[in-house]
C-alpha positions as CSV (number, residue, x, y, z in Angstrom):
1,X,0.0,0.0,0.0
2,X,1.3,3.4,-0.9
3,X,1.5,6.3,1.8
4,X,1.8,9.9,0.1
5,X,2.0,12.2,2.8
6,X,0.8,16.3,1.9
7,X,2.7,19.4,3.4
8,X,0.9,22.1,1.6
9,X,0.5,26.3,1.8
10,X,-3.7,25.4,0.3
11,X,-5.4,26.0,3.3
12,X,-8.5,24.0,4.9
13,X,-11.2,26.1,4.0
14,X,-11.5,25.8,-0.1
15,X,-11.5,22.9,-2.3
16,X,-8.0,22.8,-3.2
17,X,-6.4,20.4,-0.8
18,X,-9.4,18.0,-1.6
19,X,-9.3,18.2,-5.3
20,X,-5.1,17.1,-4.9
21,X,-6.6,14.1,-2.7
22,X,-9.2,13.0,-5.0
23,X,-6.4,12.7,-7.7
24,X,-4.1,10.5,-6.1
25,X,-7.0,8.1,-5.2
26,X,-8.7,8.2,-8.5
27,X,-5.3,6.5,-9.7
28,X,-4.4,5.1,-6.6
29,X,-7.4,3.7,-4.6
30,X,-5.8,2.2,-2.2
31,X,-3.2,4.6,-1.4
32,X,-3.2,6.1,2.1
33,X,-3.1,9.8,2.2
34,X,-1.6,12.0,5.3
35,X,-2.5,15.4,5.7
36,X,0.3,16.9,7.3
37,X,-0.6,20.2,7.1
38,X,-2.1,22.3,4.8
39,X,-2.2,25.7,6.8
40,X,1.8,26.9,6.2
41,X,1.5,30.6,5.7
42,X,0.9,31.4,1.7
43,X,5.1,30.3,-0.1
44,X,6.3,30.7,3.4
45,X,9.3,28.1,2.6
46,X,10.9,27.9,5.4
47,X,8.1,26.9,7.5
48,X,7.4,24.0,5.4
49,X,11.2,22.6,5.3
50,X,11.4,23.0,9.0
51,X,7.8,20.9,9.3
52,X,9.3,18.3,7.0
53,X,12.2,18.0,8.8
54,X,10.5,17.2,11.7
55,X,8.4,14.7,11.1
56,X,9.5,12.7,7.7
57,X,11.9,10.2,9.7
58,X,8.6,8.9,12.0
59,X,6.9,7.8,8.3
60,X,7.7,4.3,7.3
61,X,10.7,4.2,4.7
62,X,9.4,4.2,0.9
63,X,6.9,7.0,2.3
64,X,6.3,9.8,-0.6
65,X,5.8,13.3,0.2
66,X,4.7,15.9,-1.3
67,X,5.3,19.2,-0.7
68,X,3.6,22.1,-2.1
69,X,4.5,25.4,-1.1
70,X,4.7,28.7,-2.8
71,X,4.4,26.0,-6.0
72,X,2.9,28.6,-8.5
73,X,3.0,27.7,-12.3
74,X,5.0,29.5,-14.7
75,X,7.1,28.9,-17.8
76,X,10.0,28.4,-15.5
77,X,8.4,26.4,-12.5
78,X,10.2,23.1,-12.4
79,X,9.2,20.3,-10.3
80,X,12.0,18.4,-8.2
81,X,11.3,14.5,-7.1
82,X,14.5,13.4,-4.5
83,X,15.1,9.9,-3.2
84,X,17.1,9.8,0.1
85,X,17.2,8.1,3.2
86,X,14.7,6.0,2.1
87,X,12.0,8.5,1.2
88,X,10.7,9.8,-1.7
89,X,10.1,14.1,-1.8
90,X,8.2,15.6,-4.6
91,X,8.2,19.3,-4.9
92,X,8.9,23.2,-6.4
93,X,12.3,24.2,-6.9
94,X,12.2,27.1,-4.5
95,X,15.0,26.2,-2.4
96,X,13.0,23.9,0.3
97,X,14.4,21.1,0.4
98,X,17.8,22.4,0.7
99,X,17.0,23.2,4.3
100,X,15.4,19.8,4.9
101,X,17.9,17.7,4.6
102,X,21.1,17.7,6.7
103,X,23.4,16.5,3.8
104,X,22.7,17.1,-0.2
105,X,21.4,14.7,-1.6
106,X,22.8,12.6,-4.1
107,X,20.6,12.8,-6.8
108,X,17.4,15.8,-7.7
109,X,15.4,15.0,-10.5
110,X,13.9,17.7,-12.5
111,X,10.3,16.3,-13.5
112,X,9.8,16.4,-17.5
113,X,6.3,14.7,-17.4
114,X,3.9,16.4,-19.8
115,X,1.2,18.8,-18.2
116,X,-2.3,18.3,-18.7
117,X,-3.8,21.1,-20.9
118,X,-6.5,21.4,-18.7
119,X,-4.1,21.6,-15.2
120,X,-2.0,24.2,-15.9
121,X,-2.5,26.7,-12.9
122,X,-2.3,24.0,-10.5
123,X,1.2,21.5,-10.7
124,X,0.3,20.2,-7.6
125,X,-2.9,18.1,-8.5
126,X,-1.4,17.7,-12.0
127,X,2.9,16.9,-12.1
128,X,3.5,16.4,-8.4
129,X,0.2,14.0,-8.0
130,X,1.6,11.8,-11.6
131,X,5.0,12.2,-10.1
132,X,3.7,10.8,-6.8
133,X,1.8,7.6,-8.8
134,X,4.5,6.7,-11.0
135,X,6.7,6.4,-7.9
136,X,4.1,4.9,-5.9
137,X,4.1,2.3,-9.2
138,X,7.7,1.7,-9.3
139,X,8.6,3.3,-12.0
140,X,12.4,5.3,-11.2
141,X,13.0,8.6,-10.7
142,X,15.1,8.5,-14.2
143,X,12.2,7.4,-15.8
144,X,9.9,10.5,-15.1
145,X,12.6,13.1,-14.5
146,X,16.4,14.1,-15.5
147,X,19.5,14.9,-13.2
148,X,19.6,18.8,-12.2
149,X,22.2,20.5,-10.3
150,X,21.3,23.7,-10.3
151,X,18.0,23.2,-8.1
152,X,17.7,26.8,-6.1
153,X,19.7,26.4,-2.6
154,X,19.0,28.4,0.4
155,X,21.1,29.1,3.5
156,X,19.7,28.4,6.7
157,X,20.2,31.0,9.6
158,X,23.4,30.3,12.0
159,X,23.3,31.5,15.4
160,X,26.1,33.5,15.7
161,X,28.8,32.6,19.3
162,X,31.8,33.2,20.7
163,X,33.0,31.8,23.9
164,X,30.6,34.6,26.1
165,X,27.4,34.5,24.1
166,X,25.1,33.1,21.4
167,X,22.6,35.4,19.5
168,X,20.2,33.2,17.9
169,X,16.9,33.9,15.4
170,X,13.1,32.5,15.5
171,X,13.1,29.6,12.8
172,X,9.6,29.1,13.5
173,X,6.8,30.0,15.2
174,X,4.0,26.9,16.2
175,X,0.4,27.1,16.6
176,X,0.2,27.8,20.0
177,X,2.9,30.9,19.5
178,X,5.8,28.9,21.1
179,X,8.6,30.3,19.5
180,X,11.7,27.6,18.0
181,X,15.1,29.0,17.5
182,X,18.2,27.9,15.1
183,X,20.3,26.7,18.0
184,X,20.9,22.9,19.0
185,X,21.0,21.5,22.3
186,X,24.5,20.8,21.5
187,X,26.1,23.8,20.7
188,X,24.3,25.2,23.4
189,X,26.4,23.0,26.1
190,X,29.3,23.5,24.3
191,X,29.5,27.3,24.5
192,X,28.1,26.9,28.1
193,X,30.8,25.0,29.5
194,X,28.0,24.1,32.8
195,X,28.2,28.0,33.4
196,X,25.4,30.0,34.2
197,X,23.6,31.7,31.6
198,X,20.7,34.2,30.8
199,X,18.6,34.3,27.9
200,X,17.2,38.2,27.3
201,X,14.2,37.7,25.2
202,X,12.7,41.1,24.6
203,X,14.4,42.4,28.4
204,X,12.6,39.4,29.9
205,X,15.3,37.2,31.3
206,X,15.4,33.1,31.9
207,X,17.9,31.9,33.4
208,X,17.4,28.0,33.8
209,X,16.4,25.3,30.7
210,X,13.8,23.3,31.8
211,X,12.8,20.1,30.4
212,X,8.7,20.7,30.6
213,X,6.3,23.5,30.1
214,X,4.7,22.8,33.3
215,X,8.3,23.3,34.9
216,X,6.6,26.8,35.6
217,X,3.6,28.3,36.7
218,X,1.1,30.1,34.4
219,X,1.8,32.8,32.3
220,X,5.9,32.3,33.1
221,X,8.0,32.4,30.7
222,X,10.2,29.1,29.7
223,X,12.8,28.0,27.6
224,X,13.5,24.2,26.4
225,X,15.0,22.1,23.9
226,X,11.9,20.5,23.1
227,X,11.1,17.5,20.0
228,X,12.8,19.6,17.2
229,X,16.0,19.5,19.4
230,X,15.8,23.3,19.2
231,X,16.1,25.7,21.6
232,X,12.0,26.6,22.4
233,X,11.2,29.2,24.1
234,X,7.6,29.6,25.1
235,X,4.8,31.0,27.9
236,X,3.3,28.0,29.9
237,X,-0.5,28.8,28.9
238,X,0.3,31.5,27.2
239,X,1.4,32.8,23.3
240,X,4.7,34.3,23.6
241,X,4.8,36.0,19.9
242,X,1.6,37.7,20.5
243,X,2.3,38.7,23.6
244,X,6.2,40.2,23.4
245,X,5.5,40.8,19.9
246,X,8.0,37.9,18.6
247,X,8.6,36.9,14.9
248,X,10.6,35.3,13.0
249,X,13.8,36.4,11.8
250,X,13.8,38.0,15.9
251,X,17.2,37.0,18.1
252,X,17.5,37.2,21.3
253,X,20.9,37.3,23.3
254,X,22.5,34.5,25.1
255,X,25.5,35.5,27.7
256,X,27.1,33.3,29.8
257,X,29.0,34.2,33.0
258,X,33.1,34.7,33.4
């Protein structure tokens, strides 16, 4: 049985999601469909690499995913299918899935199926959906597509340290307004060295990493390296962006004592 999973920027309310459903099971009836979101923020990229990255590894391996996000058709949208670590990725080339993945992979394929007359504004339901079949059937990647090399890369934010400090940036923000920052548990311990430490976020200091929300009362703030393994920083019943007015692309200021 096939398992297509669905990372999308469509939303919940119209028809489109649906419509890319109903043509994956109209050639595939027994395939099993995953919705793993379809509410990332209209071509907000980096939200959807950092939700793939986070939950492709729990799928079973030969799991196909499809990503569609900020996927708009013109004369030069191109269509990339990946195979790597098992899994199969289908989406634009908008520079996605070079922050999914922690190494390159070794092989994108550039799609060169032919569009549907009729599909034109909408690659998703038409190219990604065949892509997704013909995979699904077992037909390989140099069957449907062609190498390409010069896919569109991106460069994910660094948190920036020295032996006193680390500034690091909102990668992401969750539903509940938890915000995720682009610093590893890891490096974190590294530049601490077991010293003591204070996080300033927005003049608001926390000064210990706890390992639950509920490590503080209501309304506190809290800072932990939560599933991501990224530093999280967060209001225990409470939305932290809305509330100090965080975004992403915001730092906050990491010092650590002499």
């Amino acid at each position: 049985m096939s398992l297509i999973s669905l990372t999308t920027d469509m939303g919940n309310s119209g028809f489109y999601a649906a419509s890319v459903k109903a043509a994956i099971l109209g050639a595939l009836p027994g395939a099993t469909i995953v919705d793993v979101t379809h509410s990332i923020r209209p071509f907000h990229v980096s939200a959807a690499a950092f939700t793939l990255k986070n939950v492709y590894k729990q799928f079973p391996e030969g799991s196909i995913h499809i990503v569609s996000v900020d996927a708009l058709n013109s004369p030069h949208s191109r269509v990339l299918a990946i195979q790597t670590e098992g899994h199969y990725f289908i989406g634009p080339d908008n520079g996605l899935f070079s922050l999914v993945f922690a190494h390159p992979p070794a092989e994108v394929y550039e799609i060169i199926l032919a569009p549907d007359p009729a599909s034109l504004a909408f690659i998703t339901k038409d190219i990604m959906v065949k892509s997704a079949v013909h995979i699904a059937k077992g037909v390989n990647l140099a069957e449907i597509g062609r190498i390409y090399k010069n896919y569109i890369q991106l460069t994910a934010w660094q948190p920036i340290y020295n032996d006193a400090s680390i500034r690091t940036s909102v990668v992401y923000i969750d539903e509940y307004g938890n915000c995720i920052f682009n610093l590893e548990k890891t490096l974190f311990e590294q530049v601490a060295k077991g010293r003591k430490f204070e996080i300033d976020v927005k003049r608001n200091p926390i000064e210990i990493i706890s390992k639950t929300y509920n490590d503080v009362g209501g309304g506190e703030l809290v800072a932990l390296f939560a599933g991501s393994g990224l530093l999280e920083i967060a209001i225990n019943r409470g939305n932290i962006a809305e509330l100090l007015g965080l975004k992403e692309g915001d730092s906050v200021l990491i010092t650590f004592e002499d």
